[in-house]
Every structure is written in structure tokens, then in C-alpha cells.
VOVOGU-333018 format. One line per 10 residues: number of its first residue (from 1); their letters; for each residue x, y, z of C-alpha. Coordinates in Angstrom, 1 decimal, padded with zeros to 4 digits. Layout:
NUM = a = X:Y:Z; ...
***
This chain:
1 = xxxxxxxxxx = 021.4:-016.6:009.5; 018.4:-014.5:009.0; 014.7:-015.7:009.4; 011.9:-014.6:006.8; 011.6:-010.9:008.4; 014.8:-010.4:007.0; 013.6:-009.5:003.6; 011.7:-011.9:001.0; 014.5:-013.7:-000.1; 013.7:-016.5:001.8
11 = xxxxxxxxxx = 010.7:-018.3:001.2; 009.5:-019.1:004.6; 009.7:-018.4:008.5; 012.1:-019.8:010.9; 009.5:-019.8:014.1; 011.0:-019.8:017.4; 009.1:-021.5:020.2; 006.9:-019.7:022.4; 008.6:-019.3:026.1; 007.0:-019.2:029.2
21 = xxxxxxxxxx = 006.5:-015.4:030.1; 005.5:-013.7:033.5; 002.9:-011.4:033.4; 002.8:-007.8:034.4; 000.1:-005.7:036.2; -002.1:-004.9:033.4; -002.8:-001.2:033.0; -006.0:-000.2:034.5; -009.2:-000.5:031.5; -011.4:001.6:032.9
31 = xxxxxxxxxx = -012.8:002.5:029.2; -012.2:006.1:029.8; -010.7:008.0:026.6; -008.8:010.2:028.6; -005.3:011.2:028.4; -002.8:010.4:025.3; -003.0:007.6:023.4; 000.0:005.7:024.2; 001.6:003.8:021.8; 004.8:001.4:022.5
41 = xxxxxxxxxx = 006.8:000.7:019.7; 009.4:-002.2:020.1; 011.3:-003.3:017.2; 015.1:-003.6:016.3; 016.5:-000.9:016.3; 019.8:-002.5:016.7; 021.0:-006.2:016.0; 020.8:-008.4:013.2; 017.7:-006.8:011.4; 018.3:-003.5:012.4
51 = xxxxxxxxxx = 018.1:-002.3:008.8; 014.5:-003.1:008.7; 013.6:-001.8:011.3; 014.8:001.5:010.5; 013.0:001.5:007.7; 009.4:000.2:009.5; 010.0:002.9:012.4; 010.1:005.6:009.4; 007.2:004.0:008.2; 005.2:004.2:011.5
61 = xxxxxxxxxx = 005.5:007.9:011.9; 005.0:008.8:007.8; 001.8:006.5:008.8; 000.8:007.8:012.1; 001.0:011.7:010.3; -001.3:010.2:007.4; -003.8:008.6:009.9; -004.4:011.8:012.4; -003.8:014.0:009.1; -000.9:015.7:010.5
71 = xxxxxxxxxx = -002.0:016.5:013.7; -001.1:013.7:015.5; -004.0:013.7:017.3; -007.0:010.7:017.8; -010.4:012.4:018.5; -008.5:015.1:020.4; -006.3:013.1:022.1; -002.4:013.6:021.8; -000.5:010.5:020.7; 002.2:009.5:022.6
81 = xxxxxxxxxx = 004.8:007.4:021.5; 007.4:005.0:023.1; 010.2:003.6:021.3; 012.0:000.4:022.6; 014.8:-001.1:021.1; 014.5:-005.7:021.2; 017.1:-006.4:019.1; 016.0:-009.0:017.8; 015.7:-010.9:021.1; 012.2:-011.8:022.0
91 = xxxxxxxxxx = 013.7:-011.7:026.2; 014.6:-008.0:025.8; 010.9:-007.5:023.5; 008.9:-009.1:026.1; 011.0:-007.1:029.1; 010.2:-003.9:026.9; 006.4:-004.7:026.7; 006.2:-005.3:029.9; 007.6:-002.3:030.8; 005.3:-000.6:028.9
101 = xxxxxxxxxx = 002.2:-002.2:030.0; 003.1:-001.5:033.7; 003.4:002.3:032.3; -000.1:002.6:030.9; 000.8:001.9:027.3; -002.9:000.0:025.5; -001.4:-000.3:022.0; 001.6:-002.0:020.9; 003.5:-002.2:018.1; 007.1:-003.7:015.9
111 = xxxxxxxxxx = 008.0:-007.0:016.3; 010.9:-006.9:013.0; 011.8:-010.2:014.0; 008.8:-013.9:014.0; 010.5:-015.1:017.2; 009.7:-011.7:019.3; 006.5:-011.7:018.0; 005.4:-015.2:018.7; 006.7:-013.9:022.7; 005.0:-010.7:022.3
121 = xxxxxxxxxx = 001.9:-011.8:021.4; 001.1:-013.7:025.1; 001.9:-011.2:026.7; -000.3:-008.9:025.0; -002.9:-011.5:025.6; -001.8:-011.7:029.0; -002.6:-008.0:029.6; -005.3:-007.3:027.7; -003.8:-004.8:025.5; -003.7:-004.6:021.8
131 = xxxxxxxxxx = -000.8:-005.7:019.7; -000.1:-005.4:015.8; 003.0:-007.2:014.6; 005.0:-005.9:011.8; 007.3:-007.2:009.3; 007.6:-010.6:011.1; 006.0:-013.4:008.6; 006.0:-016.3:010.3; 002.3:-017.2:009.5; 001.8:-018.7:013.5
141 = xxxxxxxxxx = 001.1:-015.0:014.2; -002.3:-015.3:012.4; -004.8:-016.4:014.6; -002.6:-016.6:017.8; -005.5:-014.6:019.9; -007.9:-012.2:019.7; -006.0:-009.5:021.1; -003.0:-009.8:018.0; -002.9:-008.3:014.4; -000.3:-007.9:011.8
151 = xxxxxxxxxx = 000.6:-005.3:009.3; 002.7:-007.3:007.0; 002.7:-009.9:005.2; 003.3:-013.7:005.8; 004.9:-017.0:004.5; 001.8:-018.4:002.9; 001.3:-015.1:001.2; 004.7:-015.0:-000.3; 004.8:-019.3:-001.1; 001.4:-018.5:-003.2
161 = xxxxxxxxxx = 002.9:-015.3:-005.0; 006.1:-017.6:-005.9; 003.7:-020.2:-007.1; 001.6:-017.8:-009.5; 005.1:-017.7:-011.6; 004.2:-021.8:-012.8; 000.6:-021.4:-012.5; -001.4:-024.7:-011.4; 000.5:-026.5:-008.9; -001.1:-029.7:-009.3
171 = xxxxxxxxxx = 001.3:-032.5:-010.6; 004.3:-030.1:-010.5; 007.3:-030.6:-009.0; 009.1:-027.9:-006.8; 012.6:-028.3:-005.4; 013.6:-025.7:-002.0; 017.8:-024.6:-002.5; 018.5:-023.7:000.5; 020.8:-024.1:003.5; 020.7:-027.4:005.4
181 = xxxxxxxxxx = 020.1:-025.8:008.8; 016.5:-025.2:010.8; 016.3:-022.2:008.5; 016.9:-024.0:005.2; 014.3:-027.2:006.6; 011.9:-024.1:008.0; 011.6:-022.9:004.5; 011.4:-026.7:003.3; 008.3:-027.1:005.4; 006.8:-023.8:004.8
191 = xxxxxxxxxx = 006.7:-024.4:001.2; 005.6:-028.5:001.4; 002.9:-026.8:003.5; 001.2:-024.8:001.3; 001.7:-026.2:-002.1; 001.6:-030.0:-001.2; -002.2:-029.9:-000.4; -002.6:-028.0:-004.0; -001.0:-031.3:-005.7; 002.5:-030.6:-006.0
201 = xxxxxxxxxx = 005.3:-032.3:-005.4; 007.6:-030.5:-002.7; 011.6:-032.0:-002.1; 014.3:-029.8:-000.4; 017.9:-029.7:-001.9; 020.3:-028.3:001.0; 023.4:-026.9:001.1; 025.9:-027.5:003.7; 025.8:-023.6:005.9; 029.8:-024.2:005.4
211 = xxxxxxxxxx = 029.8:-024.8:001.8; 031.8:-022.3:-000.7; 032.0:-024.0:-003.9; 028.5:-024.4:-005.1; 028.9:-026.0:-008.4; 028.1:-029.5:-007.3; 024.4:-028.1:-006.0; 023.9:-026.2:-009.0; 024.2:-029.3:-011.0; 021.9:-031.4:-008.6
221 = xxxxxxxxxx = 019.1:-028.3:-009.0; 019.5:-028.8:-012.8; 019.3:-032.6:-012.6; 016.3:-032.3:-010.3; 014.3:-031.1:-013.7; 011.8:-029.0:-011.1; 008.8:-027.0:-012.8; 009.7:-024.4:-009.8; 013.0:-023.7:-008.0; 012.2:-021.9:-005.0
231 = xxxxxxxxxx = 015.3:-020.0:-003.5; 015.6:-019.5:000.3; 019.1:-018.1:001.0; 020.8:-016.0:003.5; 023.7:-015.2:003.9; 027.4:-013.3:002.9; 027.7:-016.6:000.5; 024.1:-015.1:-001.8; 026.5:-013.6:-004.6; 028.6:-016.9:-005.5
241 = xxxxxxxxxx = 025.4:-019.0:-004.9; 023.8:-017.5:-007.8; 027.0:-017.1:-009.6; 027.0:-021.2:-009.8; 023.0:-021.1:-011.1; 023.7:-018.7:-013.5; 026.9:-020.6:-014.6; 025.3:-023.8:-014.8; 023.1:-023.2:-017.0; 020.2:-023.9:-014.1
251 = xxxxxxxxxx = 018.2:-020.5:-014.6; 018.0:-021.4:-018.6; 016.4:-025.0:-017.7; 013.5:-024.1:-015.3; 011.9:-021.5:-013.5; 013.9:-019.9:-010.3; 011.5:-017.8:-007.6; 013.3:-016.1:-005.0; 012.4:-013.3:-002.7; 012.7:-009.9:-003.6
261 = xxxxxxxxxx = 014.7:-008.4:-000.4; 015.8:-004.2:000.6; 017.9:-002.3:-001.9; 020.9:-003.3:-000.5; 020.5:-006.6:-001.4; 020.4:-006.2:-005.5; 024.1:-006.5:-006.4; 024.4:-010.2:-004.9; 022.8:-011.6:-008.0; 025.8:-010.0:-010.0
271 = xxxxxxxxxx = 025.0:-010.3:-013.7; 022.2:-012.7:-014.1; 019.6:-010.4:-011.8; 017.5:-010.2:-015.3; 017.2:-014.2:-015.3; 015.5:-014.4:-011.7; 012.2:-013.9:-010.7; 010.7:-012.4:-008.2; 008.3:-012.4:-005.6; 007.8:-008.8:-003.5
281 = xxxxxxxxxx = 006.0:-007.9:-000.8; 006.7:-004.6:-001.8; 009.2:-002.5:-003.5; 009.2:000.9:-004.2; 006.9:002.5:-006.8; 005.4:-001.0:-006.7; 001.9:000.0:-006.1; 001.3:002.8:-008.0; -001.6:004.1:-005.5; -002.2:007.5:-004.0
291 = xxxxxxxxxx = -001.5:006.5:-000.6; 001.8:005.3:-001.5; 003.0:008.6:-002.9; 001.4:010.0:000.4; 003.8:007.6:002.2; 006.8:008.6:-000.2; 006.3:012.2:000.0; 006.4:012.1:003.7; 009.6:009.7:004.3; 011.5:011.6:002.2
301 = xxxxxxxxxx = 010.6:015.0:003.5; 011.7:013.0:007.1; 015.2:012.1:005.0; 014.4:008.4:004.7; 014.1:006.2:001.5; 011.2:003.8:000.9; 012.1:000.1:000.9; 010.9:-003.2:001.7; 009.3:-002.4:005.0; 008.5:000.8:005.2
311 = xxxxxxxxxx = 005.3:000.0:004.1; 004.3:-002.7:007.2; 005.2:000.6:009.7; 003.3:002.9:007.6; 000.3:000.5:007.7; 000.4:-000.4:011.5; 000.0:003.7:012.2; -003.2:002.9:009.9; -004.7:-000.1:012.1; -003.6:001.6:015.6
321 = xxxxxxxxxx = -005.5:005.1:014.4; -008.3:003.3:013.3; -008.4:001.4:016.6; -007.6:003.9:018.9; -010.4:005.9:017.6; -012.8:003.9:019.2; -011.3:004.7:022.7; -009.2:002.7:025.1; -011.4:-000.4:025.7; -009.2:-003.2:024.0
331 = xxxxxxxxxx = -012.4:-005.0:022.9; -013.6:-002.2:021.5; -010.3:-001.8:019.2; -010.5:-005.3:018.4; -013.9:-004.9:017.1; -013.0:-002.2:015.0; -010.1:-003.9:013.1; -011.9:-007.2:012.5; -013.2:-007.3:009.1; -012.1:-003.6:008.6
341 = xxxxxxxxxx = -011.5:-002.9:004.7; -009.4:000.6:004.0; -006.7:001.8:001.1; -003.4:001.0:001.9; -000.3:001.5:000.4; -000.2:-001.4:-001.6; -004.3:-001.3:-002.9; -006.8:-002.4:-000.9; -006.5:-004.2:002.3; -008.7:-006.1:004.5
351 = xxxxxxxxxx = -008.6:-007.4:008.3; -010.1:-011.1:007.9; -012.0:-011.4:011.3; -012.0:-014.7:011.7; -008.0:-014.9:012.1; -006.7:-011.4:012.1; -004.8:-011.9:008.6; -004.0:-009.4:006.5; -005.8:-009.9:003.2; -002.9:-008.2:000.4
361 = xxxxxxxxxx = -002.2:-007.8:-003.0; 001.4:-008.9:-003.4; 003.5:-008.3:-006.4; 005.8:-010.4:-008.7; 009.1:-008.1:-010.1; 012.7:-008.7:-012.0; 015.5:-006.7:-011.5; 016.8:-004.8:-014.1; 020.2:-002.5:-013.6; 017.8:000.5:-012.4
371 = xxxxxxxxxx = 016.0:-001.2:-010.1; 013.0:-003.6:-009.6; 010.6:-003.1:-012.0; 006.6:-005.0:-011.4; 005.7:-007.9:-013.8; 002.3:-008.6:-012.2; 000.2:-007.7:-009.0; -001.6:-010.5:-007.5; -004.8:-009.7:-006.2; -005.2:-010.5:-002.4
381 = xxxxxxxxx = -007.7:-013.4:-002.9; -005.0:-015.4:-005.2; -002.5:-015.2:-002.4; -005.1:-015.2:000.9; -003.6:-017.7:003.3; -006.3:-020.4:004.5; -008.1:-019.3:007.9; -007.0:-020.3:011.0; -010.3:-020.9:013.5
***
């Protein structure tokens, strides 16, 4: 089971609760630029999403050598840093942090997976240091303290870019496939949440976790007559799942929206990839924008590839670059993010102050047999999730 960091094909965030945490002896603040700037960097490096994280770590330092214009450097000042490896488990993220903190470290940075981040982001509080998520979605990061950012998207971003596909949501009806666990009734809820209040009509239709033979839920989709099928799925089971859709005739009868997840992903929708659409976060070539083929240029001279997330690392080295350079008070670097409007990767992107979100374009996409190819890019206002005060 994989929660919404795991790619976009789910359609929203299974949010682990927030844990009790102990808290460290926070570095000294003494306001002095002095030294490096240290940087701690925990993400998953192994476990479950380990494949994204590889690709937002190659994204961080593509981005950090595009911020200090390859000299690594913030108004003299050497950056240093510290990798930590979570995971995927927000004990071993928070242990990291800590660690970190105790060592002097003002600036963190990862989070692959929403339940490390939602236990990251106390303790950053905690200790007065700055922290800017990364691909985790869960849209409870937004707003959870002053002292947290993110350099991803979230759910609410990607329900609204799914929606765009039937237009108006008022009066429509939208039925959730998805597995009948907490992740399947996560993605249930995330999606009820956003487009109920904009009029639409939101029912779930899950699939038992155990389930093999599909054909019975693909004729309840079609039967459900839904303007929008939304698609939350994870799973080794993704490749017969839409091999019953296609065969029953349910992605000829209405309109199917899943989430556009890393390369490896493509061949599980098999031969009707064409007949699915797609929301993106990002893909790449998606943007089309000078910074991206800055980003490119430089993971593949490093002997990466660009994917899904390379694109949240790349843009947290932006944020922490920006804020570092006005020194090592944290208020100071939170002031400088809020309501801070630079070119990103994917267009132009702005720091809402009120909440901390990330104010995007997204991107809607099919797959063809050479790849994803970009049907539309929604502007960041369409998709803006509501503020959080």
C-alpha cells in the first residue's frame, strides 16, 4: 500500500496521525551568519518509496547548484549538507532531525512520505528551525505552523486538476475506484472534500485489497453512470485493474482521471493507456520553461533521469537558498519565503503567506507508447487549494 507521495496515481493522502515527540536542545540562534549553512536532508532513501526519493535527492543538489550558481555557496558561506535516510518511518525521520538539530543544522529538508512529515513538522516547530517538506501531499502540511513549507504539490491541487477534465462540478456526479482500506476511504474523503462544497456529488466504489478478478467492479463503475471516475490505485494488482475497465467497456462510457505516477509505472495500463486521462504534477518536458532544461541539463550530467519528483528536490534547493540568504535567524527565513514569487521549474510559483502553500501550475497529460505527452496546463489559480488561517 502506498499513500499519495507515492506518485499521482492516487487521488488523495493517507495522513498518519501526529505522535507525541520529545524535543531536542535547539541549536543556539544567535543570528550570527557565520559558518556553513547546514542543511539536513532526510528522506527515503530506502523503504517503500525509495524510488522517489532518489529522484528528489537528485533534484535537491541539480537545485542547490542552480540557486548558489554553481558555487555552492550562500553570501560566501559554504553549504553543508547532511543526508539521512527515514525510510519511510516518521520514528527513524524524527530520530534523524533530532539529530540534526542537536548538531547545529537550521534548515531541513525531504519528507518523501505525508506521515514523516506531519512528525517532522513539530519538531521543527519545536526547535525553532526551518523545515520545507517535499513530495509528501497530504494537504495537513499547509498551514501546520509558521516554521513549515512545502515544495510539492498537494491533494487539493491534484483533486482540482482531475476535476478541470469535466469542467463545472456542480450537479455532477463523481464515483472514487479504489481499494476498500484507510487508503482507498482516505482518497474517498479527500475527493468528497474538495469537490462536494463545489456541488458535486461524491460516492466511493471499493474494492476488496484481496480481490483479483475485477470484472464485477468494473461493471458497477459502468452502472454508476458517473460524469467523473476518479482512480486511486496502488498496488501489484494496477495492470489487471485496468485491464477489466478497458474490457468493460467503462473507459468508452464516461470520463476516467487517474494520476499520472514515475516512468516505471506506464506499462500497467497495458493497451488502453491512450483511453485514460491524466492528471501530472509533473512529468518530464512537461513545462517547457528555461529553468526546467536548467534542471535537465544538470541531472543528467550527474547520470540521473528526470521524473516525477525530481522537480519537488530541485525546487526545495530554491526556497532553502532564498531563505538562507537572509542569514540564520529562522524568522528571518520565514519572512523571506512568505509571499515570495520566483520561476520554477514548472512556471511560476508563489509562497501564499497566509498558509505556506505552494501556489502551482499543474498539468493534465495522456500516455501515448513514447511517453506522456501535455494536453493542458492549468494555471495555479484554477487549482489553488483554499487557505488555511
Amino acid at each position: 500500500m502506498r499513500d499519495l507521495t507515492r506518485g499521482l496515481a492516487v487521488g488523495a493522502v493517507l495522513a498518519l496521525g501526529l505522535a507525541g515527540c520529545s524535543s531536542p536542545t535547539a541549536a543556539p540562534q544567535d543570528g550570527a551568519a557565520k559558518g556553513p549553512v547546514k542543511i539536513g536532508l532526510v528522506y527515503s532513501k530506502t523503504g517503500a518509496l525509495a524510488s522517489y526519493g532518489k529522484l528528489y535527492a537528485e533534484g535537491f543538489r541539480a537545485g542547490l547548484d542552480y540557486a548558489t550558481k554553481g558555487t555552492g555557496k550562500v553570501n560566501g558561506r559554504p553549504v553543508e549538507v547532511t543526508e539521512a535516510d527515514d525510510a519511510g518511518d516518521p520514528a527513524k525521520a524524527v530520530s534523524a532531525a533530532t539529530d540534526l538539530i542537536g548538531k547545529g543544522t537550521r534548515i531541513l529538508a525531504g519528507s518523501t512520505s505525508s506521515g514523516v512529515a506531519l512528525q517532522v513538522a513539530p519538531v521543527a516547530e519545536q526547535n525553532n528551525v526551518l523545515f520545507v517538506s517535499g513530495p509528501a501531499a497530504t494537504d495537513a502540511v499547509t498551514g501546520i505552523n509558521k516554521h513549515t513549507f512545502r515544495s510539492g504539490r498537494q491533494t487539493t491541487q491534484d483533486v482540482r486538476t482531475a476535476a478541470q477534465f469535466i469542467g463545472d462540478a456542480k450537479g455532477r456526479k463523481v464515483v472514487v475506484f479504489a481499494q476498500d482500506n484507510a487508503f482507498g476511504k482516505a482518497n474517498v474523503d479527500g475527493v468528497r472534500a474538495v469537490l462536494g462544497p463545489e456541488g458535486a456529488t461524491v460516492e466511493g466504489l471499493l474494492v476488496a485489497p484481496t480481490a483479483t478478478d475485477f470484472t464485477p467492479f468494473a461493471l458497477q463503475a459502468k452502472a454508476a453512470k458517473a460524469d467523473l471516475l476518479y482512480v486511486a490505485w496502488a498496488g501489484a494488482t494496477a495492470n489487471a485493474m485496468w485491464s477489466a475497465l478497458g474490457q468493460q467497456g467503462v473507459l468508452d462510457s464516461t470520463t476516467v482521471v487517474t494520476g499520472l505516477d514515475i516512468k516505471a509505472s506506464y506499462a500497467a495500463y497495458g493497451p488502453i493507456a491512450e483511453k485514460v486521462n491524466l492528471l501530472s504534477h509533473y512529468f518530464a518536458g512537461a513545462a517547457g520553461t528555461d529553468v526546467e532544461k536548467a534542471m535537465a541539463e544538470r541531472v543528467t550530467k550527474a547520470g540521473g533521469e528526470v521524473d516525477l519528483f525530481t522537480v519537488d528536490g530541485f525546487t526545495a534547493a530554491q526556497l532553502i537558498v532564498h531563505a538562507a540568504e537572509a542569514g540564520d535567524d529562522p524568522a528571518a527565513m520565514v519572512k523571506a519565503l512568505e509571499g515570495w514569487s520566483f520561476d520554477g521549474v514548472k512556471g511560476r510559483l508563489t509562497v501564499r503567506a497566509v498558509d505556506h502553500a505552494l501556489l502551482q501550475p499543474m498539468f493534465q497529460a495522456r500516455l501515448t507508447a513514447t511517453g506522456p505527452v501535455l494536453v493542458k496546463k492549468v494555471d495555479a489559480g484554477t487549482v489553488a487549494p483554499p487557505e488555511k488561517k
